[in-house]
C-alpha positions as CSV (number, residue, x, y, z in Angstrom):
1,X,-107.6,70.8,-10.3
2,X,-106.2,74.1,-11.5
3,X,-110.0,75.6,-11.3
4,X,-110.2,74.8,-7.7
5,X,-107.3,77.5,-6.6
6,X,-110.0,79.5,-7.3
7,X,-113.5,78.1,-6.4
8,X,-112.8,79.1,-2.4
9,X,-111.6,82.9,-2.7
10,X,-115.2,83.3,-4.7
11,X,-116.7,83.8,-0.9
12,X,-118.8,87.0,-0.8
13,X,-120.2,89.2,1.7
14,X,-122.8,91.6,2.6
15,X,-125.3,92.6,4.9
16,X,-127.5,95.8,5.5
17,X,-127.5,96.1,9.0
18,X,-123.9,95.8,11.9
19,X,-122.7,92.8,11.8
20,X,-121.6,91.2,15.3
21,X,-118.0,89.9,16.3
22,X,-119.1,86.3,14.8
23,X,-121.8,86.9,12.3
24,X,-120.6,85.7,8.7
25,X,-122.5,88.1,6.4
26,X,-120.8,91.4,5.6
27,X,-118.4,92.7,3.3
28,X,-114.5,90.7,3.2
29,X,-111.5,91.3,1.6
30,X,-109.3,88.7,0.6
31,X,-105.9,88.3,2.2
32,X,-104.2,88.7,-0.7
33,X,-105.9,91.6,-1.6
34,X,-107.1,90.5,-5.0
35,X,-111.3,90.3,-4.1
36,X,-113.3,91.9,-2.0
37,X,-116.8,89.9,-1.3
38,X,-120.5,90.2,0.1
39,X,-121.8,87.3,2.3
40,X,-125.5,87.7,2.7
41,X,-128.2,85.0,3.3
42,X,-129.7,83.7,-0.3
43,X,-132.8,81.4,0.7
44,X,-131.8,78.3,2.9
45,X,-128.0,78.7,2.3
46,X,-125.7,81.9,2.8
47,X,-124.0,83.2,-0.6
48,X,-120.9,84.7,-1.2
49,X,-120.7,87.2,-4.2
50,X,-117.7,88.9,-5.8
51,X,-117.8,92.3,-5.2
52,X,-114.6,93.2,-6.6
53,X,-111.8,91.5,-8.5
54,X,-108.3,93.2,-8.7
55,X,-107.7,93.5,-12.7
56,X,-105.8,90.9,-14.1
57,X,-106.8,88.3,-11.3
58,X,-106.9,85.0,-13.6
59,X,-110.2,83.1,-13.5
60,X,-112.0,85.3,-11.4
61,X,-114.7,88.0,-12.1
62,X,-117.1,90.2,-10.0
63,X,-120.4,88.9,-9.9
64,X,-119.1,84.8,-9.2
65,X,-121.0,83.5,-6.5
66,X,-120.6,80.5,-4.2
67,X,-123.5,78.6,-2.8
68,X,-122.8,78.1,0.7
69,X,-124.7,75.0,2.8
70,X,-123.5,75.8,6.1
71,X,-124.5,75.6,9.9
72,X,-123.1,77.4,12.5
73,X,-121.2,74.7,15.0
74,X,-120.3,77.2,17.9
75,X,-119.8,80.6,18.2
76,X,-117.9,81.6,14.8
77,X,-117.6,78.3,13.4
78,X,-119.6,77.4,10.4
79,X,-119.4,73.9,8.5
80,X,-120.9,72.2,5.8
81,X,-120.5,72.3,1.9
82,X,-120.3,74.8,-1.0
83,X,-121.0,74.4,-4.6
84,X,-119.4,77.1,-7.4
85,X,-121.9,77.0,-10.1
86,X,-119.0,78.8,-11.8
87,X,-116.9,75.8,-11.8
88,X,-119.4,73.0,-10.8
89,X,-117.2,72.1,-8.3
90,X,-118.6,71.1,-5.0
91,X,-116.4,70.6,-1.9
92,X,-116.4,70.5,2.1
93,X,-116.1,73.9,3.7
94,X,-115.0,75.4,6.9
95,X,-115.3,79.0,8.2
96,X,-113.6,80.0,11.6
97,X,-114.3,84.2,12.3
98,X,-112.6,85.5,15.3
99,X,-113.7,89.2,15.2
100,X,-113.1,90.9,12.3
101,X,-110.8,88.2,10.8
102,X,-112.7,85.1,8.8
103,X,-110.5,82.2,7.7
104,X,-112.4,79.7,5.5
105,X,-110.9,76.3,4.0
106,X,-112.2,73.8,1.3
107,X,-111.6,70.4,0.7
108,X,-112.4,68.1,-2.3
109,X,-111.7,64.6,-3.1
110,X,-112.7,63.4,0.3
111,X,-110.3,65.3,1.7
112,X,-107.0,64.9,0.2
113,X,-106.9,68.5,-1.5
114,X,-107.7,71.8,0.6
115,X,-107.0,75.5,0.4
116,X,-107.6,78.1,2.9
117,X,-108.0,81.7,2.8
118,X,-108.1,84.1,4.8
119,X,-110.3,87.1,5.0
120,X,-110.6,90.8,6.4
121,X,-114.3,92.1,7.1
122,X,-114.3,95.7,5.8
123,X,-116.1,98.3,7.2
């Protein structure tokens, strides 16, 4: 279970074009300002990619991605599942963005054991 404190700060983001009030894709930084991310489409899913990793941040390294099956719900509200290749670890996830805040939350073992995070889109 250890692993899984750090399977849901892996999200990424990044996009090449302005990214609205609720649009997911861009560039975040975590709130504890230990990774930066890109979240950009990758196929059917959306992907989020390390981007940055403070130094000395345990289990964690640029380039980890996190494979994102996800629909949007209602305006800024995404749900569905993720998978960290990283980790093999596959749990539900949540995403609320509210402007240029993004909070996302993950659950495994139906449920019992979730983590959220919260994110800052950079500009």
């Amino acid at each position: 279970m250890k692993s899984f404190a750090w399977a849901i700060p892996v999200i990424v983001v990044g996009a090449a074009f302005p990214a609205e009030a609720s649009d997911i894709n861009g560039n975040w930084a975590r709130g504890d300002g230990n990774a930066h991310v890109r979240i950009a489409p990758c196929g059917a899913d959306i992907c989020a990619v390390n981007t940055w990793i403070k130094p000395g941040t345990p289990k964690e390294k640029e380039g980890d991605k996190l494979v994102m099956s996800i629909k949007e719900d209602a305006e800024g509200s995404y749900s569905g599942t993720a998978f960290d290749p990283q980790r093999d670890l596959s749990y539900k996830l949540t995403v609320k963005i509210d402007g240029d805040r993004m909070t996302t939350k993950g659950c495994v073992i139906a449920g019992l054991i979730c983590k959220g995070v919260d994110w800052t889109r950079m500009k």
